[in-house]
C-alpha positions as CSV (number, residue, x, y, z in Angstrom):
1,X,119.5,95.9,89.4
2,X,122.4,93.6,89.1
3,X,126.1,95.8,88.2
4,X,129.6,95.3,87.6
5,X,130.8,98.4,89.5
6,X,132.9,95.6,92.2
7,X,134.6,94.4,89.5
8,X,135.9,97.6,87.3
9,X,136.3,99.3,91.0
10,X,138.9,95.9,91.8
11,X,140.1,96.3,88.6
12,X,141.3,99.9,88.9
13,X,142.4,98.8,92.8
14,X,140.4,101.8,93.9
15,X,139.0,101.2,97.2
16,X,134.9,101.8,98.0
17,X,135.8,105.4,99.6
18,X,138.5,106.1,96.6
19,X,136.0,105.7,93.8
20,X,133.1,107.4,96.0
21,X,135.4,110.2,96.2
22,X,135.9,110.3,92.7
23,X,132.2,110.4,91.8
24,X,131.2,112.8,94.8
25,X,129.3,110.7,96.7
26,X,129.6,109.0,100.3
27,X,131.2,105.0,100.6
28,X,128.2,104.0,101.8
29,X,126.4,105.2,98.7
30,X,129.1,103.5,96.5
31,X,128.6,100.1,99.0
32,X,124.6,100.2,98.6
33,X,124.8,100.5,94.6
34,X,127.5,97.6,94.5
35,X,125.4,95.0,96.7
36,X,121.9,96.2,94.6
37,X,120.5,97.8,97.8
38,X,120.1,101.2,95.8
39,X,120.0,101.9,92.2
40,X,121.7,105.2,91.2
41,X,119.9,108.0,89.7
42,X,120.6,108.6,85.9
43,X,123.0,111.6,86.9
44,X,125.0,109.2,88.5
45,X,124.6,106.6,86.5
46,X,126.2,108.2,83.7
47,X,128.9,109.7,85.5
48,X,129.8,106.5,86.6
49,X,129.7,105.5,82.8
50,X,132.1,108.4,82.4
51,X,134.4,107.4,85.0
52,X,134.8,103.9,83.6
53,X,134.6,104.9,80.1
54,X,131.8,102.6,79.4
55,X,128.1,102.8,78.3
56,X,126.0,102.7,81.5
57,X,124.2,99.8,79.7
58,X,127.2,97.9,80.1
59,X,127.8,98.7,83.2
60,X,124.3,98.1,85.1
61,X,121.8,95.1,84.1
62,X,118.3,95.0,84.5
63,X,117.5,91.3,86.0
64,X,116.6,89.6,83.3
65,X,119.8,90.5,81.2
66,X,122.1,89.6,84.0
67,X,124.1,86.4,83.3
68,X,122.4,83.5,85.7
69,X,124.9,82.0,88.0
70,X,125.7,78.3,88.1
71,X,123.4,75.8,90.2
């Protein structure tokens, strides 16, 4: 699942372990979601939705939604 968590974390200038401390969960958790290696549950999904004040739509893309990048 393809997700804008880098972005709104660089954004905010939180590092990986701030915004994993924030949401109560490891770095490594908050590394594996941002490079698509794990999807979050729905619990944490929505608390990151919370965080950011955004719908969790918005925030994580199923494949084909995501925008195709440039060949």
């Amino acid at each position: 699942m393809e997700n804008r968590l880098p972005m709104l974390r660089v954004e905010r200038k939180w590092s990986q372990g701030e915004l994993a401390e924030r949401l109560g969960v490891s770095r490594q958790t908050v590394n594996a979601i941002e490079t698509g290696k794990y999807d979050p549950s729905l619990p944490l999904a929505l608390k990151i939705g919370r965080l950011f004040a955004l719908p969790v739509e918005s925030i994580f893309l199923l494949p084909d939604e995501a925008p195709k990048a440039a060949e």
